[in-house]
N, C-alpha and C positions, 0 to 999 in steps of 0.2 A: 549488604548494600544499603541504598536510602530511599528507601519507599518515600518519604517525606522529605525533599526538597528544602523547603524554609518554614517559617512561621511569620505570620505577621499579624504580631499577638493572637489572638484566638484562633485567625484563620489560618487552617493546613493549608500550603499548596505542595501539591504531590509531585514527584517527579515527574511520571509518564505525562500529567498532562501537561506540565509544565515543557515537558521536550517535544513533545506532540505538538504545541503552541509554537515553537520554536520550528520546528519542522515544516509548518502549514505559513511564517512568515515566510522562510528561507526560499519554499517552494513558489509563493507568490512572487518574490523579488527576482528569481532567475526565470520566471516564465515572462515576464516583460524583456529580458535577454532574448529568451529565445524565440521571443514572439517576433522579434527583429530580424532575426537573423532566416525567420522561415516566412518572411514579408507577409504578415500579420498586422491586422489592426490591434495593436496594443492595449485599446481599451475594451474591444471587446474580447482579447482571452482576457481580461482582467474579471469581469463580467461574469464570465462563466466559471472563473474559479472561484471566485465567490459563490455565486449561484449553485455552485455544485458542491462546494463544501458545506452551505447551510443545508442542500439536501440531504446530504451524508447524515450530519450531525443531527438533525431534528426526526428524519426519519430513522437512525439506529434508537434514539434512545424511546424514539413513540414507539415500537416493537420491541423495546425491553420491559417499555409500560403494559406495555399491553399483554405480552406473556407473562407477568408478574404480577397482574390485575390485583386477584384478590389478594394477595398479599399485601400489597402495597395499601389497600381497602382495609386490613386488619390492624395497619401500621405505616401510618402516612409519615411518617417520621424518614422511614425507608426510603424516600425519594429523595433523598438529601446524599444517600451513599450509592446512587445511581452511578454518579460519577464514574468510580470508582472500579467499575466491571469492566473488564474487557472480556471477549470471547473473540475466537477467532470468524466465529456463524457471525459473531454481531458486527464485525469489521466486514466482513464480505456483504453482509447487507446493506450495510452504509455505502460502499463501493459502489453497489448495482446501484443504488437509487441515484449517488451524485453523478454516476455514468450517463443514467438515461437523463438526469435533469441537466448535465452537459449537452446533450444530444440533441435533446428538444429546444434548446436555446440555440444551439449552433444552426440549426436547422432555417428556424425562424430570423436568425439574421444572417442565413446565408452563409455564413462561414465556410471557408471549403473543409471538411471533415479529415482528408487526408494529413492536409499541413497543421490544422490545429492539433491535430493527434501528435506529430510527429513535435511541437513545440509545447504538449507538456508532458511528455516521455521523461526528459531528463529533470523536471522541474520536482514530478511525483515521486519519481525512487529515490530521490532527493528525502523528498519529506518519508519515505518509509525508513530509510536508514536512521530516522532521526528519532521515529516511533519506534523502533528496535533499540536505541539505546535509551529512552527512555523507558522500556522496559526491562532493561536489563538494570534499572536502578530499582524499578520497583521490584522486580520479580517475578513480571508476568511473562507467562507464556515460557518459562523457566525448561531449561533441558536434564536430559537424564544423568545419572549418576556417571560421575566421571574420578578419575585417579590419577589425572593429567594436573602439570604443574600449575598452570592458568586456573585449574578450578573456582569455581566461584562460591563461598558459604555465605545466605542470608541468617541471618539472628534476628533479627527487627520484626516483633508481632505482627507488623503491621502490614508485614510482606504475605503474612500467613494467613491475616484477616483477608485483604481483601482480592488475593489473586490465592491461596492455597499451596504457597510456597513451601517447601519439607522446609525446614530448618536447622541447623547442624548440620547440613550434609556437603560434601562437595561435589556441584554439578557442574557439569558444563555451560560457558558463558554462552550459549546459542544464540542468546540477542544480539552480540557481538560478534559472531561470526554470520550473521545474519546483516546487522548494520557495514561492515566493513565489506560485505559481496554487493550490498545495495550501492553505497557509496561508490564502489568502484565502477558498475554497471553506470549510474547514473551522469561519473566525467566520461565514462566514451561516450555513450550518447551523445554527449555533451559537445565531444568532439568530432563524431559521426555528422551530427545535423548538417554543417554548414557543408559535409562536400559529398550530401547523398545523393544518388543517381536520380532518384524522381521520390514524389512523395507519398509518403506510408513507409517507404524505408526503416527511417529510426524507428516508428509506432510497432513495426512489427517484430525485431530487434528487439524493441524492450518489454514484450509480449514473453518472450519466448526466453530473454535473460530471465526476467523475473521467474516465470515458470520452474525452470532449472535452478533457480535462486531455492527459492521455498521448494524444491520438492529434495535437494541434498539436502537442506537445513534441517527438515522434518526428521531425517533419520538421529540426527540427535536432541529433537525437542520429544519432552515426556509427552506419553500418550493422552492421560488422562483427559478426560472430556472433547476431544478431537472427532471422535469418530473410527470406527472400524468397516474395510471392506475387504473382501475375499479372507476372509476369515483374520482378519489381521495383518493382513501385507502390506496392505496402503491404509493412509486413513486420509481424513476428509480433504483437509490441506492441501495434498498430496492427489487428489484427484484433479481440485482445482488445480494445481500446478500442470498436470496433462492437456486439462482445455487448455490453460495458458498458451501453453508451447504447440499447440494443435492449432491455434488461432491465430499465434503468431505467423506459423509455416503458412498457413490458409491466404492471410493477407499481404505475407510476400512474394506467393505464387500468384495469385490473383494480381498482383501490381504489376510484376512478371511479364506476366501473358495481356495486360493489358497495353505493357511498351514495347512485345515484340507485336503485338497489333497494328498500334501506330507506326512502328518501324515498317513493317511489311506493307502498309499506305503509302508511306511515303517511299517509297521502292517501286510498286507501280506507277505510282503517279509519275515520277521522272522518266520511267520506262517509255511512259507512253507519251 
């Protein structure tokens, strides 16, 4: 595949982040759609998706610095191929932090949490499908050995430098069978929002898609550095994928139980 994108004379621009850039525009542009449609003030989810993406991004790579201390201390040079790493720990920590700096912005101006959740469900799996094929240019997060026609063989060192790609081999494309289940998750949603019964609906929906998303997907991405639990049955991914789908069901019971509440008031009330 193409770890490397274009050149523009000296400077490499790489795929993933190149499509990852692409993914976090795409995402911005349809969350003003559907900030519309879930009667939202436009500029403030604009607000928070920035504010939550600068979270993500300055807090993942200060925690790659920081884990990487001395090295980086032996060879400052090193910080220039920061870039470059993906890990799936280090995605999930950019996740929590732009979550809660989502959270605490929404808070402070009030936002109601339900509805912003539910207007940028379809905006984000948006942007992961987009991070999923750009990894499937570079080679990261690469799946297991596969004998299927679709196979995918990287050759390009560069695949091998900085994501630890085999090469010669044919593996399965999992980035893309990963992109094309986000993609498709993200138009229902998409099409969900406007005729959902109350709010949290889609948010919890896309809790629970994504979940089951990443946790089929994992069975054909290589193990290596993911993590192992129960002796190798699950690994890391694949746990987060449980809370997901646990959190999902959590927040659409709890919405649940909170409209057949209001129902149940409003039944008295008339009664009497």
């Amino acid at each position: 595949m193409h770890p490397v994108l274009f050149h523009i004379g000296a400077i490499v621009v790489p795929s993933y982040g190149a499509m990852a850039a692409v993914g976090v525009l795409l995402a911005l542009g349809l969350a003003q759609r559907t900030a519309r449609i879930a009667h939202l003030v436009t500029n403030q989810l604009w607000n928070l998706c920035v504010i939550a993406l600068f979270a993500a991004l300055l807090g993942s790579r200060v925690l790659l610095v920081a884990v990487n201390f001395r090295d980086l201390v032996r060879h400052p040079l090193w910080i220039f191929g920061l870039a470059m790493i993906h890990h799936p720990l280090l995605t999930l920590a950019g996740v929590l932090l732009g979550a809660c700096a989502a959270f605490v912005y929404a808070r402070k101006q009030r936002m109601p949490l339900a509805a912003s959740a539910d207007a940028l469900a379809a905006p984000l799996i948006l942007g992961l499908a987009c991070e999923q094929f750009g990894a499937l240019l570079a080679g990261a997060g690469f799946g297991t050995d596969a004998s299927v026609p679709w196979a995918v063989v990287y050759t390009s060192p560069l695949a091998a430098r900085w994501s630890g790609t085999p090469l010669g081999i044919p593996l399965h494309p999992v980035q893309a069978y990963a992109a094309i289940a986000y993609l498709t998750l993200s138009i229902l949603l998409l099409v969900l929002l406007p005729v959902r019964r109350q709010q949290g609906d889609v948010a919890g929906f896309a809790l629970m898609g994504t979940g089951v998303t990443l946790f089929i997907i994992e069975l054909w991405r290589d193990p290596e550095g993911r993590g192992t639990v129960l002796h190798g049955a699950l690994d890391g991914p694949q746990i987060a994928a449980i809370i997901l789908v646990l959190a999902g069901a959590l927040m659409l019971r709890e919405r649940n139980k909170q409209s057949a509440g209001r129902a149940q008031q409003g039944n008295e009330a008339a009664h009497a």
